[in-house]
TORLUMDREN-10373 format. One record per atom (N, C-alpha, C): x, y, z; residue in one letter. Coordinates in pm, whole numbers, plus 50000, padded with zeros to 5 digits. Each point is the difference from the previous one (the first is absolute). Example, Ala and Ser with C-alpha at 12.3 -4.5 7.8 and 13.67 -1.06 7.14 Angstrom:
<recs>
513194943150780A 499115011950000A 500905012050000A 499655010549928S 500825011950006S 499235010950073S 
</recs>
This chain:
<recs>
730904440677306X 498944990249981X 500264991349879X 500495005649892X 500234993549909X 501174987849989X 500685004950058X 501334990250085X 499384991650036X 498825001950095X 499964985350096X 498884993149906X 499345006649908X 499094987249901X 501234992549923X 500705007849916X 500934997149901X 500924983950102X 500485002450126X 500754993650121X 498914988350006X 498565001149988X 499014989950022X 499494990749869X 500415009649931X 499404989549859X 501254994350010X 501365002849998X 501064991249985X 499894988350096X 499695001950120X 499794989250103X 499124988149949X 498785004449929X 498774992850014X 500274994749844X 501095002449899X 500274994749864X 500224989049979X 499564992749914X 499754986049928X 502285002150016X 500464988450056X 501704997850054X 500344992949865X 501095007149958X 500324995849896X 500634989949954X 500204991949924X 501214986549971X 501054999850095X 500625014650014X 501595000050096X 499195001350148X 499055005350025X 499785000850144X 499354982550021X 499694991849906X 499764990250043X 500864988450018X 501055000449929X 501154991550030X 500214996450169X 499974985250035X 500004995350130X 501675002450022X 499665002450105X 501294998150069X 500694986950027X 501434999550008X 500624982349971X 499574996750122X 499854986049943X 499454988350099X 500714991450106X 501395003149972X 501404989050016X 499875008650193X 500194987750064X 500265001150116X 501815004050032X 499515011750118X 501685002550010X 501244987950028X 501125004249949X 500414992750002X 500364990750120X 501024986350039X 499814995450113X 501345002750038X 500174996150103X 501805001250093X 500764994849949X 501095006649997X 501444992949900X 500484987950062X 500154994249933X 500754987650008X 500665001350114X 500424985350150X 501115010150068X 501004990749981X 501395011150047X 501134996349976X 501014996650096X 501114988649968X 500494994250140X 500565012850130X 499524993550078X 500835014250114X 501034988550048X 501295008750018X 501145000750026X 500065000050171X 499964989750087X 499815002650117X 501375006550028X 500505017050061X 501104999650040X 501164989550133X 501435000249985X 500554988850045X 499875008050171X 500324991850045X 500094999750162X 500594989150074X 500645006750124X 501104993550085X 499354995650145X 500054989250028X 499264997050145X 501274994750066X 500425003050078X 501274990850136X 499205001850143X 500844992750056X 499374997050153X 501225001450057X 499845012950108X 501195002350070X 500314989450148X 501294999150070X 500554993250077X 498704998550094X 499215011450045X 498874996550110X 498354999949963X 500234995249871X 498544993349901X 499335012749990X 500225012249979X 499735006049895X 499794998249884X 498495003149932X 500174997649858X 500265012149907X 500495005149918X 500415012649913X 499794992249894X 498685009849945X 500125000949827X 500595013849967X 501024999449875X 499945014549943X 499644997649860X 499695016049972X 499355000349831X 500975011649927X 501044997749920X 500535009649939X 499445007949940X 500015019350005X 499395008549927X 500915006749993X 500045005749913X 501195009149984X 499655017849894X 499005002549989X 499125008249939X 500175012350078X 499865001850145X 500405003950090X 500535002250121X 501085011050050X 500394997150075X 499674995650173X 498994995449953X 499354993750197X 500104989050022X 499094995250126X 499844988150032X 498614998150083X 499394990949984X 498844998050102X 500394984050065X 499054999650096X 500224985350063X 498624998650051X 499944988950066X 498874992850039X 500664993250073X 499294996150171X 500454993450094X 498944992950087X 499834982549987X 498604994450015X 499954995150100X 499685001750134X 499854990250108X 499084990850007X 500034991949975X 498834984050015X 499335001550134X 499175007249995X 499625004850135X 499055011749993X 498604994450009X 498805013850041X 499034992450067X 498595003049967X 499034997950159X 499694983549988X 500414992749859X 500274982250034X 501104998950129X 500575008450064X 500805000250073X 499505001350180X 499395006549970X 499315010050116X 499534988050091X 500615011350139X 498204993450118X 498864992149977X 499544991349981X 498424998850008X 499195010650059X 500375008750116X 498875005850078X 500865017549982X 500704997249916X 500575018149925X 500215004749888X 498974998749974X 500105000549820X 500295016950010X 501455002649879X 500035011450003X 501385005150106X 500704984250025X 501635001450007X 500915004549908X 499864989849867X 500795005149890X 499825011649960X 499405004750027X 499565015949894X 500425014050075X 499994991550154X 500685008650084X 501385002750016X 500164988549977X 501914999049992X 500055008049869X 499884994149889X 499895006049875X 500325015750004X 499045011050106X 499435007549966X 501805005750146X 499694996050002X 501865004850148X 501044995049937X 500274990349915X 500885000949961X 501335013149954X 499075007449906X 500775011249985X 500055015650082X 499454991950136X 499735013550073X 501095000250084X 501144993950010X 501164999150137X 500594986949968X 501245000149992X 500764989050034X 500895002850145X 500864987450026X 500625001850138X 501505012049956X 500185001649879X 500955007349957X 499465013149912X 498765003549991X 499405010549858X 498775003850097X 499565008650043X 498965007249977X 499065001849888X 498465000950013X 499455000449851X 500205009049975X 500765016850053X 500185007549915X 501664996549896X 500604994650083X 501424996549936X 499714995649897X 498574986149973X 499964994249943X 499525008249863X 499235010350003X 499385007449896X 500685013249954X 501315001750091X 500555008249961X 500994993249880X 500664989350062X 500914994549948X 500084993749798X 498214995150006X 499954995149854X 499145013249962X 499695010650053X 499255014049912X 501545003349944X 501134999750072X 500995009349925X 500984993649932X 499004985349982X 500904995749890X 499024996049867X 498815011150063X 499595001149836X 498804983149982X 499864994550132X 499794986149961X 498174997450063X 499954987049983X 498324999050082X 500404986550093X 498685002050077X 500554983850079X 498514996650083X 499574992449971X 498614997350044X 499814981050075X 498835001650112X 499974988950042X 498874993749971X 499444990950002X 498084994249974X 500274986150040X 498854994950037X 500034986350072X 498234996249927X 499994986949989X 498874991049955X 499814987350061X 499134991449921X 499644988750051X 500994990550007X 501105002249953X 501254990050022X 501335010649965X 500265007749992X 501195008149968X 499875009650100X 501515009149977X 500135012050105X 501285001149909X 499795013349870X 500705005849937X 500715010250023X 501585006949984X 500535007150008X 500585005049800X 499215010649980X 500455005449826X 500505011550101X 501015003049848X 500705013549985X 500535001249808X 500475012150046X 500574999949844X 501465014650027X 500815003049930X 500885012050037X 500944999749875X 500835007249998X 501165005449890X 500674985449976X 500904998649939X 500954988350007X 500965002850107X 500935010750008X 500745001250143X 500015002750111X 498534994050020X 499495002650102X 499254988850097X 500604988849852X 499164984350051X 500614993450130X 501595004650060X 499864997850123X 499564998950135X 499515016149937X 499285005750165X 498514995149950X 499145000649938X 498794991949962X 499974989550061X 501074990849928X 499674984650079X 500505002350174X 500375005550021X 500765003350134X 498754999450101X 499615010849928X 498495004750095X 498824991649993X 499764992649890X 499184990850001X 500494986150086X 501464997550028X 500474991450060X 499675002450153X 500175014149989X 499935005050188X 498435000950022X 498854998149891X 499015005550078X 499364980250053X 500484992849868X 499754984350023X 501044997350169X 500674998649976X 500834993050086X 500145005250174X 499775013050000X 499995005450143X 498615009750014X 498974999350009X 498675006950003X 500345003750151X 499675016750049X 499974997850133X 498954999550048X 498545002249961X 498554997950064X 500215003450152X 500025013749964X 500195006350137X 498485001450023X 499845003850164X 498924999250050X 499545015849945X 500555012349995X 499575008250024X 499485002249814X 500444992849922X 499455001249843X 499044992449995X 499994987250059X 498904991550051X 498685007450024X 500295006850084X 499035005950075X 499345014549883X 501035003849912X 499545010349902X 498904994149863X 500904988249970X 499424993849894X 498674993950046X 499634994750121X 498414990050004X 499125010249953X 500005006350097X 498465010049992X 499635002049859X 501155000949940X 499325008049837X 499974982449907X 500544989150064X 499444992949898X 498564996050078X 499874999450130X 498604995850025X 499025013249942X 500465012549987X 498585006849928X 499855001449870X 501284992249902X 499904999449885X 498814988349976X 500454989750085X 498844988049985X 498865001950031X 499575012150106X 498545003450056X 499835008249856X 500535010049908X 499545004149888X 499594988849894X 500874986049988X 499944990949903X 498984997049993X 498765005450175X 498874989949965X 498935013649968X 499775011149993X 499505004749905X 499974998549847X 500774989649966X 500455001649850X 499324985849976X 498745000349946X 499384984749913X 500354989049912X 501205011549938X 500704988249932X 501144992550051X 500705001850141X 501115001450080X 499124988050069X 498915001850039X 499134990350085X 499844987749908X 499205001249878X 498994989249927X 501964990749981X 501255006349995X 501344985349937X 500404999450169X 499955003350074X 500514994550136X 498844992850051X 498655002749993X 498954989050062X 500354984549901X 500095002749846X 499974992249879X 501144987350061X 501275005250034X 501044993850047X 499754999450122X 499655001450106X 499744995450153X 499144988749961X 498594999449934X 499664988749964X 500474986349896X 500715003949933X 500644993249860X 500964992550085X 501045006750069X 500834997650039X 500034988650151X 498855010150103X 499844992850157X 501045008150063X 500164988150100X 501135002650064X 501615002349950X 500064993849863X 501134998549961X 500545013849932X 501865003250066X 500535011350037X 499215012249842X 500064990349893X 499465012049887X 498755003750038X 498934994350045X 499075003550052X 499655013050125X 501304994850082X 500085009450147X 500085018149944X 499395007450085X 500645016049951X 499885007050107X 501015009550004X 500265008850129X 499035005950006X 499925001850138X 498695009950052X 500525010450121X 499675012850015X 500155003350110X 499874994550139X 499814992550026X 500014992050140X 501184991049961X 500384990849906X 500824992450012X 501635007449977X 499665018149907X 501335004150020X 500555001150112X 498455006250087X 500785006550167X 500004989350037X 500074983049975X 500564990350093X 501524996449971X 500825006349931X 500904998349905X 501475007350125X 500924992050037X 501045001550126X 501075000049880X 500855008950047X 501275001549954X 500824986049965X 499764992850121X 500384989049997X 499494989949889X 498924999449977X 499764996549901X 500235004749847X 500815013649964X 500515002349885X 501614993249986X 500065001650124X 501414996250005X 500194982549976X 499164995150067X 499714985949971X 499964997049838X 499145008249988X 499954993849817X 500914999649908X 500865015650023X 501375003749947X 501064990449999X 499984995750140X 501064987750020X 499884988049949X 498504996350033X 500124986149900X 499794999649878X 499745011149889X 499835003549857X 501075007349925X 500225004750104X 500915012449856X 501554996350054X 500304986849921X 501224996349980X 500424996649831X 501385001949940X 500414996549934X 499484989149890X 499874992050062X 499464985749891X 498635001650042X 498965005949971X 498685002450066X 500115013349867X 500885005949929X 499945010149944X 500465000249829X 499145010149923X 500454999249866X 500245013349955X 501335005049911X 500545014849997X 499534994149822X 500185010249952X 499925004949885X 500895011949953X 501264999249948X 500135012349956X 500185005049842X 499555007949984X 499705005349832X 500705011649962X 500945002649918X 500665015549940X 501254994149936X 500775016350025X 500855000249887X 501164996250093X 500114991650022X 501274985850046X 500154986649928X 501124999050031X 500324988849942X 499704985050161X 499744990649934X 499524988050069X 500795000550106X 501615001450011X 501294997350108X 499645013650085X 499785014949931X 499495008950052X 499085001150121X 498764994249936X 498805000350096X 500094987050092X 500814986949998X 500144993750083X 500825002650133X 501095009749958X 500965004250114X 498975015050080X 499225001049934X 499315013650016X 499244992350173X 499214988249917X 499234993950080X 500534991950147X 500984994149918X 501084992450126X 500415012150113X 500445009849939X 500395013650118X 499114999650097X 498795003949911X 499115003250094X 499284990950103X 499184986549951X 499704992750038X 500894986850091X 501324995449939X 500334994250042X 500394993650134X 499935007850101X 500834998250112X 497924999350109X 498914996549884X 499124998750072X 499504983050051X 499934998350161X 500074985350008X 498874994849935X 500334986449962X 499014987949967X 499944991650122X 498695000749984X 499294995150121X 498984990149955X 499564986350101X 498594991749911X 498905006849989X 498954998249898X 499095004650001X 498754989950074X 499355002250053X 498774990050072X 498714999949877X 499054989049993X 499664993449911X 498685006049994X 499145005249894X 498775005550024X 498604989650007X 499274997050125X 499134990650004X 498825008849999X 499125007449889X 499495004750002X 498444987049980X 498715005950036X 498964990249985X 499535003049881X 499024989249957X 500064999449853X 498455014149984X 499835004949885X 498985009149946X 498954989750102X 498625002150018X 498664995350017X 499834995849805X 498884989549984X 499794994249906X 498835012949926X 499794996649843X 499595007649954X 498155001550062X 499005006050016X 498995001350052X 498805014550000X 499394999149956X 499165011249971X 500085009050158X 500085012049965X 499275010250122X 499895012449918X 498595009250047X 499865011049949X 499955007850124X 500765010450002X 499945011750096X 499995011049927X 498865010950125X 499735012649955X 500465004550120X 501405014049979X 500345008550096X 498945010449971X 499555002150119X 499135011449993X 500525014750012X 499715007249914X 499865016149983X 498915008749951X 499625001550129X 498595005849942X 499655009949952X 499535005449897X 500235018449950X 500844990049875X 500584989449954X 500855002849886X 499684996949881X 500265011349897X 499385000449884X 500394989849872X 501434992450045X 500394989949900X 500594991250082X 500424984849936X 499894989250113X 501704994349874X 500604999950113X 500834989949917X 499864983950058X 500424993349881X 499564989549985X 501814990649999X 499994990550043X 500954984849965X 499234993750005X 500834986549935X 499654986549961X 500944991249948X 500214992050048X 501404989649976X 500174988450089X 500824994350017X 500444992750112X 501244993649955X 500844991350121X 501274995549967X 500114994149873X 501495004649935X 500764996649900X 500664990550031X 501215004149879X 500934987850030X 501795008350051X 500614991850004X 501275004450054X 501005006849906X 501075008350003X 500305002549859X 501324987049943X 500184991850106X 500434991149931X 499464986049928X 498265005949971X 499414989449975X 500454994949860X 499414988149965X 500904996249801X 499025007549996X 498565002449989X 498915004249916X 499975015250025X 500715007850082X 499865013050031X 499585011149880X 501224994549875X 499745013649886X 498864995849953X 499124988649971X 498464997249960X 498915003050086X 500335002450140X 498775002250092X 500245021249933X 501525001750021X 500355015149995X 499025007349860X 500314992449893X 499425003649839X 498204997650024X 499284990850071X 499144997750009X 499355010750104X 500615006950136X 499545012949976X 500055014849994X 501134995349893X 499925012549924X 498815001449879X 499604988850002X 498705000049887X 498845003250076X 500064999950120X 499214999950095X 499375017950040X 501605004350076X 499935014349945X 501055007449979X 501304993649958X 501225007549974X 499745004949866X 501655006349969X 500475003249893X 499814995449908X 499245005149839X 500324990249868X 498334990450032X 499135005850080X 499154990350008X 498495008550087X 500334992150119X 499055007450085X 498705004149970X 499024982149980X 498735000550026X 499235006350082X 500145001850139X 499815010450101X 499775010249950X 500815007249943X 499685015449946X 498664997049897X 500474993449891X 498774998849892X 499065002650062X 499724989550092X 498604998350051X 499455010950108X 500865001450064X 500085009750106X 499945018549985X 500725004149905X 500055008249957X 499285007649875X 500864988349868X 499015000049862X 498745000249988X 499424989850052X 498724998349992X 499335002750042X 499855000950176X 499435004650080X 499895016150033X 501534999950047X 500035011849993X 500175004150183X 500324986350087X 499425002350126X 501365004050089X 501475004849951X 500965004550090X 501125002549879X 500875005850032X 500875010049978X 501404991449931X 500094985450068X 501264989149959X 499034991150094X 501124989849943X 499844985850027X 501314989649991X 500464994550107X 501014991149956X 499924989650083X 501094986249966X 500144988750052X 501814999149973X 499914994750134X 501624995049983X 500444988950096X 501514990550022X 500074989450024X 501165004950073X 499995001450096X 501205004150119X 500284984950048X 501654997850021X 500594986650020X 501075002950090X 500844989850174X 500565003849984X 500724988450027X 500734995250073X 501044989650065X 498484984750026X 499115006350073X 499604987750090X 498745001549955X 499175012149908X 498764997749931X 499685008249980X 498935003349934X 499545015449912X 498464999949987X 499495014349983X 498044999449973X 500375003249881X 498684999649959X 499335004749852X 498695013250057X 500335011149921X 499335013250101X 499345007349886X 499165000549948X 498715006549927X 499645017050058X 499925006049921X 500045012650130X 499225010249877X 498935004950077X 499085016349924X 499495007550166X 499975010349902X 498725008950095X 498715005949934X 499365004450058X 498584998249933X 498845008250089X 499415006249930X 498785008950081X 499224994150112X 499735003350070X 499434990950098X 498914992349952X 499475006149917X 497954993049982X 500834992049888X 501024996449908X 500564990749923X 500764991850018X 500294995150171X 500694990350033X 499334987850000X 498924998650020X 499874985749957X 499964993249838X 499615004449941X 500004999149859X 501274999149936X 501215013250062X 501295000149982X 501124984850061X 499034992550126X 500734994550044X 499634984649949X 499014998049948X 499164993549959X 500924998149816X 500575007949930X 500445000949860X 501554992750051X 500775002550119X 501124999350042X 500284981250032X 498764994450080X 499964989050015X 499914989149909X 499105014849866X 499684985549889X 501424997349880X 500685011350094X 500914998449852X 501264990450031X 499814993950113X 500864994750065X 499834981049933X 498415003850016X 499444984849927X 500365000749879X 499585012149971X 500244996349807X 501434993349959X 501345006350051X 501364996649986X 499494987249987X 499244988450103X 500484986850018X 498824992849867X 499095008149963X 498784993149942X 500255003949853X 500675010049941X 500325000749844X 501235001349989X 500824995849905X 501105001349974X 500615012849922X 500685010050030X 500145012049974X 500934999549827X 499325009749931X 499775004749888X 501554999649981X 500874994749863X 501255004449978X 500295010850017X 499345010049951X 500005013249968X 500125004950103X 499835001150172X 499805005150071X 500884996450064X 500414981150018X 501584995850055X 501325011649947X 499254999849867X 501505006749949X 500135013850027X 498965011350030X 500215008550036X 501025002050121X 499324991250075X 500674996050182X 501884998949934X 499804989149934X 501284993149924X 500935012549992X 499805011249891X 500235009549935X 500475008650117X 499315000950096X 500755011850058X 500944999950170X 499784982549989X 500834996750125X 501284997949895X 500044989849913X 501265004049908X 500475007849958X 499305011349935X 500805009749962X 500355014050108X 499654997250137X 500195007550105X 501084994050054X 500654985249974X 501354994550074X 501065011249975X 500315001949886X 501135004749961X 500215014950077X 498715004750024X 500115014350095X 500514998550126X 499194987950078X 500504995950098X 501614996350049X 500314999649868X 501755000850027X 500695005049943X 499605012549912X 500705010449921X 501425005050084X 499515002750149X 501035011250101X 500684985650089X 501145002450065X 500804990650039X 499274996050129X 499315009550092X 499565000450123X 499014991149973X 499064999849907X 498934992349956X 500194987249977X 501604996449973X 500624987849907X 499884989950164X 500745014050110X 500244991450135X 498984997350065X 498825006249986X 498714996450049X 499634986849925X 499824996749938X 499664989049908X 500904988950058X 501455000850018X 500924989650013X 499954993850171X 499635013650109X 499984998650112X 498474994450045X 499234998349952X 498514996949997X 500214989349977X 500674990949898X 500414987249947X 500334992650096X 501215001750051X 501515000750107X 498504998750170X 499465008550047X 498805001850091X 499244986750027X 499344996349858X 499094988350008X 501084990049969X 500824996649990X 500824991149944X 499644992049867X 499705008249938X 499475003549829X 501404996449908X 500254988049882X 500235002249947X 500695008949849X 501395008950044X 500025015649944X 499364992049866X 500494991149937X 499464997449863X 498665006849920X 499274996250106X 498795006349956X 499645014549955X 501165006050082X 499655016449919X 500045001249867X 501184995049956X 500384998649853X 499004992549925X 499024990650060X 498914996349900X 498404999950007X 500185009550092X 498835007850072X 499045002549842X 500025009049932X 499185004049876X 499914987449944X 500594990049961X 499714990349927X 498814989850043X 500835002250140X 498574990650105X 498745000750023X 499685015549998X 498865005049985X 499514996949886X 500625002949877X 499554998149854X 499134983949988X 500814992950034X 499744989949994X 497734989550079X 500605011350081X 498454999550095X 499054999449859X 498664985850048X 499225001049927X 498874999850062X 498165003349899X 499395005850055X 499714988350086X 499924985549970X 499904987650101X 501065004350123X 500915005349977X 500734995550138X 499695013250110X 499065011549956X 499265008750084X 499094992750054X 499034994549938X 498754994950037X 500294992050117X 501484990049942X 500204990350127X 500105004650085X 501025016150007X 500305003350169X 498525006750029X 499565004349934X 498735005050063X 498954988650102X 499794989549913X 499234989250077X 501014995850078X 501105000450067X 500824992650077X 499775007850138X 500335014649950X 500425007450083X 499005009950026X 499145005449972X 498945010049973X 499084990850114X 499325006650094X 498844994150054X 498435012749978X 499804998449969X 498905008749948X 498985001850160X 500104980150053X 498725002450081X 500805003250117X 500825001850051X 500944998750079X 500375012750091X 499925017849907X 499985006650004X 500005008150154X 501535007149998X 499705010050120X 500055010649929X 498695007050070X 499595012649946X 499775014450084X 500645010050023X 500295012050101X 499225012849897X 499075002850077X 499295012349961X 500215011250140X 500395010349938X 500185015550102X 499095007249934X 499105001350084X 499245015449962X 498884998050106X 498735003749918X 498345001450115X 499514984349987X 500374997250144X 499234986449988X 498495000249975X 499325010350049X 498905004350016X 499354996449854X 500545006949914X 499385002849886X 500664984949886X 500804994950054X 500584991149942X 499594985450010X 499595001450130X 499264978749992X 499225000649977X 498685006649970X 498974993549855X 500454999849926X 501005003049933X 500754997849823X 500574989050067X 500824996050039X 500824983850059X 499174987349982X 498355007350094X 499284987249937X 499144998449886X 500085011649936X 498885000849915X 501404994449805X 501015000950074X 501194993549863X 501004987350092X 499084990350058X 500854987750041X 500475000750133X 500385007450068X 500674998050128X 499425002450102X 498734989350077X 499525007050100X 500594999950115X 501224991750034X 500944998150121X 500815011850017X 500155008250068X 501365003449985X 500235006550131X 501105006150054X 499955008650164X 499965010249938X 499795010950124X 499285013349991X 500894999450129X 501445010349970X 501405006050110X 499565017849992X 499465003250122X 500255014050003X 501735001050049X 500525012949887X 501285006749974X 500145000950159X 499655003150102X 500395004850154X 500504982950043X 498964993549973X 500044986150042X 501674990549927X 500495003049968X 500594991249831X 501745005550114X 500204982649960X 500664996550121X 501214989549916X 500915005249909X 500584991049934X 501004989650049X 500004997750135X 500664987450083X 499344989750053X 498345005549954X 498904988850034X 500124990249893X 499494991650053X 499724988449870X 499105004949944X 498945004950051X 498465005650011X 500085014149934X 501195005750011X 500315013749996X 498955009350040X 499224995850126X 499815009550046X 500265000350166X 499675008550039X 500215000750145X 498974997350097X 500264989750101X 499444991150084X 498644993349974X 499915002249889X 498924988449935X 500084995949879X 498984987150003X 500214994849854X 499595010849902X 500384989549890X 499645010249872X 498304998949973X 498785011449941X 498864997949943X 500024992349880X 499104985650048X 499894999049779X 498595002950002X 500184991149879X 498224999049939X 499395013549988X 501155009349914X 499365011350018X 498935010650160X 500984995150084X 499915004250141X 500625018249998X 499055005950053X 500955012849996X 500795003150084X 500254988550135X 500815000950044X 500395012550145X 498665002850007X 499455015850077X 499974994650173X 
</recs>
């Protein structure tokens, strides 16, 4: 007992001179100065049948990786088969007319190596990586899985089923729903917009993989990359072996239709029973070969990227109403959205969606704080140099360039360029490019419980898509009828 008075008078004691001394005032310190990066050197030639080869000397260790780019994914595709490229993509490494896919996985497991395929909105990639004496058979096999695919019927027939029930799972998943509805509308009809569906895989004929193969995956239609411990004459004869003797053929011209113009729509996929609603908001960007691209890019990252990310403040900090918050500026060849993205309790989506819209105005109506540019500033610059620390990273950067037909220059003055951004020249892309009223907006969760908040925070228009109904080849996206507005439930 005496302990704990003796423990209490000390607590409750007049604090003496030393216990009153404040603690320093000086704010931590700020980010070091940065310092020039050294872009490493690199070799680009174009072989006899318009192949392009970059290599990146490393010599640290003894391997090699590569990268192999076909100009060619679902900007490519069917109009009425979305979900060609991804198919080819996905057979590629399952059989050639000379390899079996087990040959094929026996062959780079026992050499110690990896070898992977993926296809997107304009590419259809072949990576690997393996020992250094082993970079023959690597490129070998990546040569045999490009150049002779056999898309046999009977792998055909193994592979659909499981991608059509991967996609029937995609649509249990709300957040899988709220960026494929976001882009079916953002987009339209146009191929970034389009997305495979189980009905359009099982419309998908052999013939038609084979079709695509032939008129895409040729030589001058293609970009290699190779990176390790070779020398430039090395990895070119490496490449010539392998690749060389593949024909060049013309490529046919992509007449794709243009995006739909920018235009408000609010849709609610319905899920009823669901306890949090994710939310988008954005609409078309710009291209990534726009001049203004890195100012729309920095503008939103203030929005909700890295080094910034008002979204969260408000969203998170203050409120308190979801878990993250971000904004980002996806770009690619022929045009790009701007995509705002939270999730949020159900009874806090309007309010949540309602903070999301206004912050879109604010960008164009105040001009953002130095202090906050420079955060953004601070950590897209001082994150370059990571971005190309490793050689593979150096070729990603150079082949992305080389892709859009990008100026390489610019890598090398990438940090400076940014630096240079001022808080006027945010504001500008914001009012240029930012449409505040314009807004397509995709809510997944309980419609039920969700359109009195819609109208009771600004939006009394919007459709009401039951999940059974939601039909992403409609214009309407739904099935055999129009869409509900005016807060219609659509029943």
């Amino acid at each position: 007992m005496i302990g704990r008075v003796a423990l209490l008078a000390l607590l409750l004691a007049p604090a003496t001179a030393a216990a009153q001394t404040s603690w320093p005032s000086e704010r931590p310190p700020g980010p070091r100065a940065s310092k020039p990066v050294d872009f490493p050197p690199y070799q680009i030639k174009t072989l006899k049948n318009g192949l392009q080869v970059l290599v990146v000397n490393h010599h640290e260790q003894p391997s090699v990786s590569f990268r192999l780019l076909v100009k060619a994914g679902a900007m490519q595709e069917p109009p009425d088969k979305p979900g060609v490229a991804s198919m080819v993509a996905t057979l590629l490494n399952q059989g050639t007319t000379t390899r079996s896919a087990g040959d094929i996985a026996t062959q780079i497991d026992s050499a110690g190596g990896l070898l992977s395929v993926g296809s997107g909105n304009e590419l259809t990639n072949v990576a690997g990586a393996v020992i250094k004496d082993r970079t023959d058979l690597a490129l070998e096999l990546a040569a045999d899985i490009v150049k002779n695919p056999a898309f046999s019927q009977a792998e055909i027939d193994r592979q659909r089923p499981q991608v059509m029930n991967a996609l029937k799972v995609n649509y249990e998943d709300p957040d899988y729903l709220a960026n494929v509805v976001f882009d079916r509308i953002v987009y339209g009809a146009h191929p970034y917009g389009r997305a495979a569906t189980p009905e359009s895989i099982a419309r998908i004929t052999r013939d038609d993989l084979m079709r695509f193969h032939r008129t895409w995956f040729v030589p001058n239609n293609t970009l290699l990359a190779i990176v390790g411990d070779l020398t430039t004459d090395e990895a070119l004869a490496a490449a010539e072996k392998a690749f060389g003797s593949w024909e060049r053929r013309e490529v046919p011209a992509v007449n794709a239709m243009e995006p739909p113009g920018v235009t408000r729509r609010v849709v609610v996929i319905d899920r009823p029973g669901a306890p949090q609603t994710e939310i988008r908001v954005g609409h078309l960007g710009l291209p990534r070969t726009h001049k203004e691209y890195l100012h729309l890019d920095l503008t939103v990252r203030i929005l909700g990227g890295e080094g910034a990310n008002r979204l969260f403040g408000v969203l998170r900090t203050e409120r308190g109403l979801t878990y993250g918050a971000s904004a980002s500026a996806d770009s690619f060849r022929a045009a790009g959205d701007i995509r705002a993205e939270t999730d949020t309790r159900t009874e806090a989506t309007g309010q949540a969606l309602r903070l999301m819209v206004d912050e879109f105005a604010r960008l164009q109506r105040e001009a953002v704080h130095p202090a906050e540019l420079r955060g953004a500033q601070d950590y897209v610059a001082g994150n370059f140099p990571l971005s190309i620390e490793a050689p593979a990273a150096i070729a990603q950067q150079v082949l992305a360039h080389m892709f859009y037909g990008l100026d390489l220059s610019e890598i090398e003055t990438y940090r400076e360029r940014v630096e240079r951004i001022t808080p006027e020249d945010i504001q500008r892309a914001a009012q240029q490019f930012l449409k505040p009223d314009q807004l397509v907006i995709v809510l997944v969760g309980d419609a039920t419980r969700i359109e009195s908040q819609l109208k009771a925070h600004g939006f009394p228009q919007f459709e009401r898509i039951p999940l059974a109904q939601l039909d992403l080849n409609s214009p309407t996206l739904r099935r055999g009828a129009p869409a509900a507005r005016d807060g219609d439930t659509g029943r």
